[in-house]
C-alpha positions as CSV (number, residue, x, y, z in Angstrom):
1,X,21.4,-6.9,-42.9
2,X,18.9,-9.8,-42.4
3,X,19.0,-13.6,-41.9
4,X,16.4,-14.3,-44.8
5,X,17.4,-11.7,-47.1
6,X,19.0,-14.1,-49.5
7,X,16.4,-15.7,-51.8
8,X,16.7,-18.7,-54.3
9,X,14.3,-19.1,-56.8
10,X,13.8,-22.6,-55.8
11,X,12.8,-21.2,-52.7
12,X,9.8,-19.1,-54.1
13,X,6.4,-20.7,-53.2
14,X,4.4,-20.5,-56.5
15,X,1.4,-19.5,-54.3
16,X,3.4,-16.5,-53.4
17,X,1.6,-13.3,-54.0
18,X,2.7,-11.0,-56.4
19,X,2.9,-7.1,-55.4
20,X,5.2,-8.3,-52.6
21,X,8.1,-5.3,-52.3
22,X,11.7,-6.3,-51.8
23,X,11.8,-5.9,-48.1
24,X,8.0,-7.8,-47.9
25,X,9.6,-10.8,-49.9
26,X,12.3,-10.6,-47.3
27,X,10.0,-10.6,-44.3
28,X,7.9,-13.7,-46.1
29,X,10.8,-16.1,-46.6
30,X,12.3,-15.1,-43.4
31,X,8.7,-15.9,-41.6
32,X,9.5,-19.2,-43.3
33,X,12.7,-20.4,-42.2
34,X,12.0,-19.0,-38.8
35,X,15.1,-16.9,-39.0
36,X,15.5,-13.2,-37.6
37,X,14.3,-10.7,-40.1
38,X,16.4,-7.1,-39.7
39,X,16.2,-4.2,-41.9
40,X,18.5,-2.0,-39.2
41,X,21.3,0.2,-40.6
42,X,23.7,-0.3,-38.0
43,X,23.6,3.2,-36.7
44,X,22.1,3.8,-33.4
45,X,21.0,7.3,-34.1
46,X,18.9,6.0,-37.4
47,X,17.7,2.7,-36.2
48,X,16.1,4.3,-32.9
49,X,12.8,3.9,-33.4
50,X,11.5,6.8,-31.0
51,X,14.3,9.1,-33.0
52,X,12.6,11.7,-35.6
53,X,15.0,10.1,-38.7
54,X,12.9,8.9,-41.6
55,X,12.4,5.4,-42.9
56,X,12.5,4.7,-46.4
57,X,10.6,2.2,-48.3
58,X,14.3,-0.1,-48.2
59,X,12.5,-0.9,-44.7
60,X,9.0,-0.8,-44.5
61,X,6.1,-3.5,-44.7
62,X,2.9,-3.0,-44.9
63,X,0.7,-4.2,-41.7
64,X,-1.9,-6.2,-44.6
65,X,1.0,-9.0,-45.4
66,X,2.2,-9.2,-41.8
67,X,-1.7,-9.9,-40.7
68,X,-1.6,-12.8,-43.6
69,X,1.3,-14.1,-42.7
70,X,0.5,-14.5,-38.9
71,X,-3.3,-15.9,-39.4
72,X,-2.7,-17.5,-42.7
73,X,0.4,-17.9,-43.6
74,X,3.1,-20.4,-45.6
75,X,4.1,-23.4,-44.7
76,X,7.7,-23.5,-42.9
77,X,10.3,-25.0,-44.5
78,X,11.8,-28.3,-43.7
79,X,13.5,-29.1,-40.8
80,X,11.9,-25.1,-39.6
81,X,9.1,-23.7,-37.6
82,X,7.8,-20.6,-38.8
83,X,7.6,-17.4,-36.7
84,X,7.8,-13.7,-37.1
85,X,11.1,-12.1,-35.8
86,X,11.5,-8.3,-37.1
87,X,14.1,-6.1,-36.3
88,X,14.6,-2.2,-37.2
89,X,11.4,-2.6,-39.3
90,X,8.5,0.0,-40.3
91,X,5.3,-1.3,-40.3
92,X,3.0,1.4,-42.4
93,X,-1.2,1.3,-42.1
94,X,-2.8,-0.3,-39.1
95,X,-2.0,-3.9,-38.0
96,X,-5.3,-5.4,-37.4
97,X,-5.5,-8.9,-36.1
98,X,-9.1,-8.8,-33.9
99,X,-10.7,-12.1,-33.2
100,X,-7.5,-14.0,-35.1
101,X,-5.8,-17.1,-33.7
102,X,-2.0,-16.5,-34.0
103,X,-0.2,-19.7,-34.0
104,X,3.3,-18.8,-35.1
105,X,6.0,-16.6,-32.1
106,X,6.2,-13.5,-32.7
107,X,9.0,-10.7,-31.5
108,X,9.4,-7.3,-32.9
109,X,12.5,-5.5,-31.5
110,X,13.5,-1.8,-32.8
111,X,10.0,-2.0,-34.9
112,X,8.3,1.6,-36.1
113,X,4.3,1.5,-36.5
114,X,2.7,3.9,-38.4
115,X,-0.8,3.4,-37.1
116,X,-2.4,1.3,-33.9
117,X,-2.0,-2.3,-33.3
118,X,-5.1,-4.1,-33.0
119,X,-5.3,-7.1,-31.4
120,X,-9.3,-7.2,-29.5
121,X,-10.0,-11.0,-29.0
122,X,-7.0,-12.2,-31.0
123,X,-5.3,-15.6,-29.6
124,X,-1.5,-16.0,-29.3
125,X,1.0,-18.2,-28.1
126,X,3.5,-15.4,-27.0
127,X,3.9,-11.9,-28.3
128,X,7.1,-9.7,-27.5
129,X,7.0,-6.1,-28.9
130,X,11.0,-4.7,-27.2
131,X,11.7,-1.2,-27.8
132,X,9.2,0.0,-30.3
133,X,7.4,2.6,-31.3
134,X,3.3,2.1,-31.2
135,X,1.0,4.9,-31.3
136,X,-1.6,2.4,-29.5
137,X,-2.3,-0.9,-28.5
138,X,-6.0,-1.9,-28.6
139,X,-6.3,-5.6,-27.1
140,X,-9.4,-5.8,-25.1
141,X,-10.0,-9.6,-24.0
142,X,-6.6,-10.3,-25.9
143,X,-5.8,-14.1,-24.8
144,X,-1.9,-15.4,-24.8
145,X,-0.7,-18.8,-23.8
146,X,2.6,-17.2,-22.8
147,X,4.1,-14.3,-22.5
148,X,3.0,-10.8,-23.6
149,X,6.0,-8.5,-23.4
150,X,5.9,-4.8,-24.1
151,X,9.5,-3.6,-22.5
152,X,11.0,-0.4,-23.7
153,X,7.9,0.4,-25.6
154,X,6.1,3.9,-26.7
155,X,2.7,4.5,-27.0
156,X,1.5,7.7,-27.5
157,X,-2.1,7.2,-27.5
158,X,-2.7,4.8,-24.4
159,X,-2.9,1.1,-24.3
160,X,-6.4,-0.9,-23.7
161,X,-5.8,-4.6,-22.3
162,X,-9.5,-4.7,-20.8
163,X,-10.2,-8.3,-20.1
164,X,-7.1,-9.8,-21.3
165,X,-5.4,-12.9,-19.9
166,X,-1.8,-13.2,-20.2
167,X,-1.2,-17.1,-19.7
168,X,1.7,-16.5,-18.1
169,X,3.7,-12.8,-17.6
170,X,3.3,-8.9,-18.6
171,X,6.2,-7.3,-19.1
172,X,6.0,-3.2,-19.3
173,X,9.4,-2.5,-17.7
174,X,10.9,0.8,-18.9
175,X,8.3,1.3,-21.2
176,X,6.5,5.0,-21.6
177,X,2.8,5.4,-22.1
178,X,1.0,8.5,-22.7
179,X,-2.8,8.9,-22.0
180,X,-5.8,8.1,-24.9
181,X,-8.4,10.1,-25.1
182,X,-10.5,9.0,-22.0
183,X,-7.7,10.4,-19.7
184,X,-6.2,6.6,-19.4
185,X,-2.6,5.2,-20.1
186,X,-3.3,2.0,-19.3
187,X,-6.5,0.4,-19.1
188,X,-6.9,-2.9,-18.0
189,X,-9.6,-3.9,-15.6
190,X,-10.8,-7.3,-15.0
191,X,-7.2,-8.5,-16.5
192,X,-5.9,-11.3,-15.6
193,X,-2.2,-12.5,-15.2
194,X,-0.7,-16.2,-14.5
195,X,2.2,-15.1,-13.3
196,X,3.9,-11.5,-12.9
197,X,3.4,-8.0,-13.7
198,X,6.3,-6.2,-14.3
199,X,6.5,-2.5,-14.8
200,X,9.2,-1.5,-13.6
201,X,10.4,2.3,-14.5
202,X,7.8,2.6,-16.5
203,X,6.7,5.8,-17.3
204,X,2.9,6.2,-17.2
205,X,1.4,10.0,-18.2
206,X,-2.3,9.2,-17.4
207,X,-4.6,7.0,-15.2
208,X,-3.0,3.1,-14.8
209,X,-6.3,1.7,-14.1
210,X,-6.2,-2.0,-12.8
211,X,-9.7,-2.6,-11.4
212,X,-11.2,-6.0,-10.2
213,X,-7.2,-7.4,-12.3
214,X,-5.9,-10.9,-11.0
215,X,-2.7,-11.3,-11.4
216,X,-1.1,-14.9,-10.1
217,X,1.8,-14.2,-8.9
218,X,3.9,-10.4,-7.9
219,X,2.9,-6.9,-9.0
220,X,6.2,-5.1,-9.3
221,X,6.1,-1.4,-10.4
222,X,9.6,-0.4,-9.0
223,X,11.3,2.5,-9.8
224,X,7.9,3.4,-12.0
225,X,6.9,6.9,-12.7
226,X,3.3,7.6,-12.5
227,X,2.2,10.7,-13.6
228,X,-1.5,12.3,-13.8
229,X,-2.3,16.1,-13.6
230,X,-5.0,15.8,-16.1
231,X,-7.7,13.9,-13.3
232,X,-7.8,12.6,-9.3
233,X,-6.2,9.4,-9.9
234,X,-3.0,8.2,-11.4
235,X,-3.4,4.6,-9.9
236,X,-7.0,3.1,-9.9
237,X,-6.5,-0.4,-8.7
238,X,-9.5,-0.7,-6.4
239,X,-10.5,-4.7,-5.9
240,X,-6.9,-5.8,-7.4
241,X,-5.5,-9.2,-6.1
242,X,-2.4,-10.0,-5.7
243,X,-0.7,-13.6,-5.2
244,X,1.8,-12.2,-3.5
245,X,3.8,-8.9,-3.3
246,X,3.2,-5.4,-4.1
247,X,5.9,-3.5,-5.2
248,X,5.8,0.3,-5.0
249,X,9.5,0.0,-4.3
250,X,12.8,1.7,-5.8
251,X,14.6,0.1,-8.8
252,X,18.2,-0.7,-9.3
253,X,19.7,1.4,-12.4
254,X,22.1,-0.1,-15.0
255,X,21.8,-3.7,-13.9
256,X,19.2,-6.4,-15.0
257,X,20.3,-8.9,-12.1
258,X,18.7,-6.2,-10.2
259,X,15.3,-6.3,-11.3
260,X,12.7,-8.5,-9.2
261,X,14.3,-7.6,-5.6
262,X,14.9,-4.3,-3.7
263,X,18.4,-2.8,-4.5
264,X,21.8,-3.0,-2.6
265,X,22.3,-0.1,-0.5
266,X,24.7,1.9,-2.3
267,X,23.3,0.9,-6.1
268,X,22.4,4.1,-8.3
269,X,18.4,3.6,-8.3
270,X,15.2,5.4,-8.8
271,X,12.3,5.4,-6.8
272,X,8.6,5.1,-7.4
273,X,7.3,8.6,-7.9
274,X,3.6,8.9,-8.2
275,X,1.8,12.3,-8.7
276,X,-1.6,12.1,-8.4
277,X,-3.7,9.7,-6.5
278,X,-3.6,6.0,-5.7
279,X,-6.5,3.5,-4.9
280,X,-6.3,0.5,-4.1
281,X,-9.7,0.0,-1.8
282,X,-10.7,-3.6,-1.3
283,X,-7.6,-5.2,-2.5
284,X,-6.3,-8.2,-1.6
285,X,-2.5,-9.5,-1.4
286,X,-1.1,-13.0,-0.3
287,X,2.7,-11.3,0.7
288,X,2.5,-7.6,1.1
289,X,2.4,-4.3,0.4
290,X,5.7,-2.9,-0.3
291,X,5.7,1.5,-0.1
292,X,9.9,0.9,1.2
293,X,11.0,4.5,-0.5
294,X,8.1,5.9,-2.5
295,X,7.1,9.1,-3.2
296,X,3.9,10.4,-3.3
297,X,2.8,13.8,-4.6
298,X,-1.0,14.7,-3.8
299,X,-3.1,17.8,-4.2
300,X,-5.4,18.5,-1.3
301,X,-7.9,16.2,-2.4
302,X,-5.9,13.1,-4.0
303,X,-5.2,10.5,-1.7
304,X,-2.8,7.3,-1.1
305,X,-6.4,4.9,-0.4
306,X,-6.0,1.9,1.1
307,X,-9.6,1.4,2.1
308,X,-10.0,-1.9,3.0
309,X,-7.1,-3.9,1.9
310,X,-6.4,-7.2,3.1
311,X,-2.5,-8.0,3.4
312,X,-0.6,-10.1,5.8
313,X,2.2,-7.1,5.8
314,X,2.0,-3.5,5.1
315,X,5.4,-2.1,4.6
316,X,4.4,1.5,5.2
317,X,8.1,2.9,4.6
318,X,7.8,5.8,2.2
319,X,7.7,9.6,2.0
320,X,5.4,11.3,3.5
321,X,3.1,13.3,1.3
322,X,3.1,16.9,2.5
323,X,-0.5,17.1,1.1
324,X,-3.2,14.8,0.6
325,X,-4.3,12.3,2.8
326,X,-3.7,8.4,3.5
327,X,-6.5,6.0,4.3
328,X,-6.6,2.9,5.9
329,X,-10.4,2.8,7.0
330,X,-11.2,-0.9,7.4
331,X,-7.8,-2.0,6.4
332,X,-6.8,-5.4,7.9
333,X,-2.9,-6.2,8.5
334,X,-0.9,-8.7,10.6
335,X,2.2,-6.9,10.5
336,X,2.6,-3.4,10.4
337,X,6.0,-2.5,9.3
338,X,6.2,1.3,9.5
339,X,8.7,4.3,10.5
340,X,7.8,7.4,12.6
341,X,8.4,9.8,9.9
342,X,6.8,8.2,6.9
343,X,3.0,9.5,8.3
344,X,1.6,12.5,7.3
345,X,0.4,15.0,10.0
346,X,-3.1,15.6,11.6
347,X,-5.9,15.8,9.8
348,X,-4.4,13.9,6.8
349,X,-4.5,9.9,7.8
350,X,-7.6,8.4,8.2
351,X,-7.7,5.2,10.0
352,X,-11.4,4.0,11.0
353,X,-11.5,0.1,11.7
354,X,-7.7,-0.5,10.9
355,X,-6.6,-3.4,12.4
356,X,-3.5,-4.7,12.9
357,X,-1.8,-7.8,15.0
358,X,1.6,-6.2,15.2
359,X,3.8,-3.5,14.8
360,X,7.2,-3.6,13.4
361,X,8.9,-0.6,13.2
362,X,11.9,0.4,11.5
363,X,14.2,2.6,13.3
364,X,13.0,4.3,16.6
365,X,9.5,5.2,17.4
366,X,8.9,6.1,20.7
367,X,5.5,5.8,22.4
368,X,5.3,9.3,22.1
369,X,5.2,9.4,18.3
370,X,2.7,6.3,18.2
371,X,0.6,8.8,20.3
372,X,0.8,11.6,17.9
373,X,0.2,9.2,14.9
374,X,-3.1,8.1,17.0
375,X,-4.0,11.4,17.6
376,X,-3.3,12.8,14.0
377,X,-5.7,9.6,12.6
378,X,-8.2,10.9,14.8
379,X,-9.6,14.8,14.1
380,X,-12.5,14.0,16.3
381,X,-12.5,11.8,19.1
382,X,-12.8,7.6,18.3
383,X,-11.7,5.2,21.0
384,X,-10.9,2.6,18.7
385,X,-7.9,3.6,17.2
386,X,-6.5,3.6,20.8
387,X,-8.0,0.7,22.0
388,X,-6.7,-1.2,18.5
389,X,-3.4,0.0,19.7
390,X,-3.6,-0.6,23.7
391,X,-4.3,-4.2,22.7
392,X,-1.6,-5.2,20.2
393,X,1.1,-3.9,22.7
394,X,-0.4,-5.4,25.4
395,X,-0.3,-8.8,23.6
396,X,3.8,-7.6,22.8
397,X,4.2,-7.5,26.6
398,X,4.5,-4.2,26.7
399,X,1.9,-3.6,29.7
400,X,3.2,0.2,30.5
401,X,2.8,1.2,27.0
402,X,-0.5,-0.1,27.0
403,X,-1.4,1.5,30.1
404,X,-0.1,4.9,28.7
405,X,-2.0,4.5,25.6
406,X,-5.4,4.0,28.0
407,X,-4.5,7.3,29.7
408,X,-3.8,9.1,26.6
409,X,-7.6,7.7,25.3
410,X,-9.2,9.1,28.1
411,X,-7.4,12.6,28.3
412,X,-8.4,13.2,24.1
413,X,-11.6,12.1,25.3
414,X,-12.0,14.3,28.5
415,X,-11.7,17.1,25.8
416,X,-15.3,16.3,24.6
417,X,-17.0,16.7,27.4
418,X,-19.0,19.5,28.9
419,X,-17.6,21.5,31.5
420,X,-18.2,19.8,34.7
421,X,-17.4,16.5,33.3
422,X,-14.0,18.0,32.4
423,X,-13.3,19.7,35.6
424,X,-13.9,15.7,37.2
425,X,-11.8,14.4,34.7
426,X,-8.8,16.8,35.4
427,X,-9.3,15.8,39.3
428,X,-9.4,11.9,38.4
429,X,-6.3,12.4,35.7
430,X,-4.3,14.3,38.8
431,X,-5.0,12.2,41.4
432,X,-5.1,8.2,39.9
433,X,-4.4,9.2,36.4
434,X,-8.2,7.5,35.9
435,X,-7.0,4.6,37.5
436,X,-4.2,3.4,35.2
437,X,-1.5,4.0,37.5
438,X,-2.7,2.3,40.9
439,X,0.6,3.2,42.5
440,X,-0.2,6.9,42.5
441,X,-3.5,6.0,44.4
442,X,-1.6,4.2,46.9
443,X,0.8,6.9,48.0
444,X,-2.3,9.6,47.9
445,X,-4.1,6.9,50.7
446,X,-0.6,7.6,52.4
447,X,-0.3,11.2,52.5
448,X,-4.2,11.3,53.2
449,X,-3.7,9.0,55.8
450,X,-0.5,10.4,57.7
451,X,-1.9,14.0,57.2
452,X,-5.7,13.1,58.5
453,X,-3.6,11.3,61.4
454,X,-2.3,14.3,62.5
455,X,-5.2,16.7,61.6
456,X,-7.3,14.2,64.1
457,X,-4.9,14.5,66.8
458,X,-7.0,17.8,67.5
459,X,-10.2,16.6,66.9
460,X,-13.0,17.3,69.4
461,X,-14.1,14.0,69.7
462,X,-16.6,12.9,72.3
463,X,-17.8,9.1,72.8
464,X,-21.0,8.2,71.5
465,X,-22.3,6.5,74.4
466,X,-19.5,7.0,77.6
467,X,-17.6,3.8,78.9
468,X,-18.2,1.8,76.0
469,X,-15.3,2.8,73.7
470,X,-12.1,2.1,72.7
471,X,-8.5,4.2,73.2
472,X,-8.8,7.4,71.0
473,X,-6.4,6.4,68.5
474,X,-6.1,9.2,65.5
475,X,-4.0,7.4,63.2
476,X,-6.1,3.8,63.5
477,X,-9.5,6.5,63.2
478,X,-8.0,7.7,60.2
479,X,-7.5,4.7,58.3
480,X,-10.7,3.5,59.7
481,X,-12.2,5.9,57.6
482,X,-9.9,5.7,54.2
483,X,-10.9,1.7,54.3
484,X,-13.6,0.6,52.8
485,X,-15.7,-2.4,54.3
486,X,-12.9,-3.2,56.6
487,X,-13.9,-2.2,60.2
488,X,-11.4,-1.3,62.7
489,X,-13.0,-0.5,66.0
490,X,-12.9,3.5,65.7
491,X,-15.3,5.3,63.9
492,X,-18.4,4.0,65.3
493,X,-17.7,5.0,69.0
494,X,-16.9,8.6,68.2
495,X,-19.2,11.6,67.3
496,X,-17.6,14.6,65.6
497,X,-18.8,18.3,65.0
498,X,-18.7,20.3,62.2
499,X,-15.6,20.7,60.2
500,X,-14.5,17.4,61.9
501,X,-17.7,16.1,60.4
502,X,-17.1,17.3,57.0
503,X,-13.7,15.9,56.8
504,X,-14.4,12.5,58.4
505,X,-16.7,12.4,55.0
506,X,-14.4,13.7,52.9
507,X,-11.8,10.6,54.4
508,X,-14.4,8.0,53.3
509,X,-15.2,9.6,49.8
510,X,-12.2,9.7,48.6
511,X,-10.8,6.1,50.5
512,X,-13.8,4.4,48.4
513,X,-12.4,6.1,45.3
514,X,-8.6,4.8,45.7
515,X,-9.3,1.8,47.4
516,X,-11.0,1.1,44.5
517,X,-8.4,2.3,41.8
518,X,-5.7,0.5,43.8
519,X,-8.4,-3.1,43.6
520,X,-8.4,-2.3,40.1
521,X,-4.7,-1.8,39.3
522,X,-4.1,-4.7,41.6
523,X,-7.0,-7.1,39.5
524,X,-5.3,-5.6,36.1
525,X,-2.0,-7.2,37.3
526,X,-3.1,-10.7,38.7
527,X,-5.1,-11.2,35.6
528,X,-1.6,-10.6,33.5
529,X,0.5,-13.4,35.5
């Protein structure tokens, strides 16, 4: 049953106390010798500690002798270093180590507790609680050299790491945590981590709240389940920094040398599935923010917040939510790594001062989506998101796109103005697409020109003053007028009538107008090469 079961009396200290029970007397000389302590049956239905089958006496301690043991214990023997290592044990009344320094390691695997564990202020080396049962884990400003490692756990009453710092990594992979009484699974703002965070498929029924946490390294909560109808929020990181990567990613399933990297294709996994709100507003992440796969569940007013996050990748690869919102007001990104279908619709993405450097999308999105994403970003008219846009494809090299993007800015915005304003807009949008497509201009100076060449061919046209003029010449008369500044000997030494004298106007209004949007297009181009 247990590696330090077997007791000598030589082996007794004689400072040993004396209303020690059999399986205490165990655990003591065990704690001794440094060897593994384990009161399990051997039967997998009876040992699990999450399982409703009693636990007799044969295999409990009480949580008073493990505290004295762990702040002021026996020596070790000889040749040993003492350390607590429990297996399949029930630890009855409430394990209180607050404000204690805790030299010895210590590892509880299989382990029942009848009552909370508290550890507020309490200094350890490295702590590793595997698949137990807890009904809560109070360790505000908890400090560990090493490890703290919680996997497979249960608590059914929260966990509280306010303050803490783990010296090196947290481990809550695969564990289940249900919510205290303030709403909150896990509560651990201002924490601060070393190294990692792991959580993966962990299964959170409450608010994970992370504010202002550090953590050195990688957040990884892959393949995690978070889970809040009770309030607006099942993730509340706001001001959380990351070392490196954010993982909202899926998990592999059945295989431990898949955990820490995103699964094969073809591996059995599970996704991260989050219902209820996420914010992480104002955080900060030295990698990237990983959504590849997730799943987000919103009511109407929970949202996926990103409110000005600083990454140098956004991997913006999930589901969308069907309702909800996303926000990315003030966000600031170098890469963009997105697909078409992972944004919600209009009305429900929110992206005010986002910038980005570039966009990397996986699979196809044609310019016609990135338009619709614009537009559904934008329920009332804002040129930046447009312009932000324009200019990172322009710096791609992808001039046309930009120049469609332009266009598509000043039609949304032709749609705010009043009446007359629109009616000129429509006429600048179907005659030199508001100047963005010079080409267009240059065949409308054609037809003008060839159709005012023939139209003057019938013009009553009388010199201005006789014998000093030049040949009538329609066609030179007409592009006389459709040219700006340039002066080719016609129009001066003629005098026109009436409707003559309305169109000759008309030729020079409308020559200034795509003369100019031709100059522009042309300046545009020059200033590209």
């Amino acid at each position: 049953m247990t590696d330090g079961a077997g007791l000598r009396d030589g082996d007794l200290p004689d400072d040993l106390p004396n209303d020690l029970t059999a399986a205490e007397l165990g655990m003591w000389q065990a704690f001794r010798n440094g060897s593994v302590y384990d009161l399990s049956s051997g039967d997998s239905v009876v040992d699990d500690p999450h399982g409703g089958h009693p636990w007799g006496a044969e295999r409990t301690v009480r949580a008073r002798i493990i505290c004295w043991l762990l702040l002021d214990g026996p020596p070790a023997l000889a040749g040993r270093v003492s350390s607590l290592k429990l297996v399949g044990v029930r630890i009855s009344d409430t394990m209180d180590l607050a404000g204690g320094t805790v030299v010895p390691y210590v590892e509880l695997r299989g382990c029942r507790f009848d009552r909370e564990i508290r550890l507020p202020e309490a200094h350890f080396t490295t702590v590793r609680l595997v698949d137990c049962a807890v009904p809560r884990l109070e360790a505000a400003r908890v400090h560990t050299e090493g490890d703290l490692h919680l996997p497979r756990c249960r608590f059914h009453n929260g966990i509280r790491l306010t303050d803490a710092q783990i010296g090196t990594d947290l481990l809550l992979n695969q564990a289940i945590v249900y919510r205290d009484r303030s709403g909150r699974s896990i509560a651990a703002d201002g924490m601060t981590i070393g190294q990692d965070l792991q959580a993966e498929m962990l299964e959170s029924h409450g608010e994970l709240s992370l504010r202002g946490a550090t953590i050195g390294v990688s957040l990884s909560l892959r393949g995690a389940r978070l889970v809040n109808p009770y309030t607006r929020l099942a993730l509340n990181a706001p001001q959380l920094t990351v070392g490196r990567t954010l993982y909202l990613t899926p998990a592999g399933v059945g295989s431990p040398l898949l955990s820490g990297r995103t699964p094969a294709r073809g591996t059995r996994i599970q996704r991260f599935r989050c219902q209820g709100g996420v914010r992480l507003d104002d955080g900060r992440f030295g990698d990237a923010v990983d959504l590849e796969r997730a799943r987000f569940t919103f009511t109407d007013e929970q949202e996926l917040s990103l409110r000005r996050i600083q990454t140098p990748e956004l991997r913006f690869l999930g589901e969308h939510p069907e309702r909800g919102g996303v926000v990315l007001s003030g966000a600031r990104v170098v890469n963009l790594m997105d697909r078409a279908d992972a944004w919600p619709g209009p009305g429900l993405l929110h992206m005010g001062g986002f910038t980005y450097e570039n966009l990397v999308p996986r699979g196809p999105f044609p310019l016609e989506r990135r338009l619709e994403w614009v537009t559904a970003a934008t329920a009332e008219y804002n040129p930046e998101p447009y312009e932000r846009l324009a200019a990172v494809l322009r710096a791609g090299g992808e001039d046309e796109d930009a120049r469609e993007v332009l266009l598509a800015k000043q039609r949304r915005r032709r749609e705010t103005l009043p009446p007359a304003a629109k009616l000129w807009g429509y006429a600048q949008d179907w005659m030199v697409a508001y100047g963005y497509r010079p080409g267009r201009a240059a065949v409308w100076m054609a037809v003008l020109w060839a159709a005012s060449s023939v139209a003057f061919t019938y013009a009553d046209h009388p010199p201005i003053k006789g014998g000093e003029h030049p040949a009538w010449n329609p066609p030179l008369f007409a592009l006389d007028l459709l040219l700006p500044v340039i002066d080719l000997g016609q129009v001066g030494f003629w005098q026109l009538r009436g409707a003559w004298q309305w169109l000759a106007a008309a030729m020079i209004l409308l020559g200034w107008i795509l003369a100019t949007t031709v100059a522009t297009g042309a300046t545009r181009m020059l200033r590209r090469s």
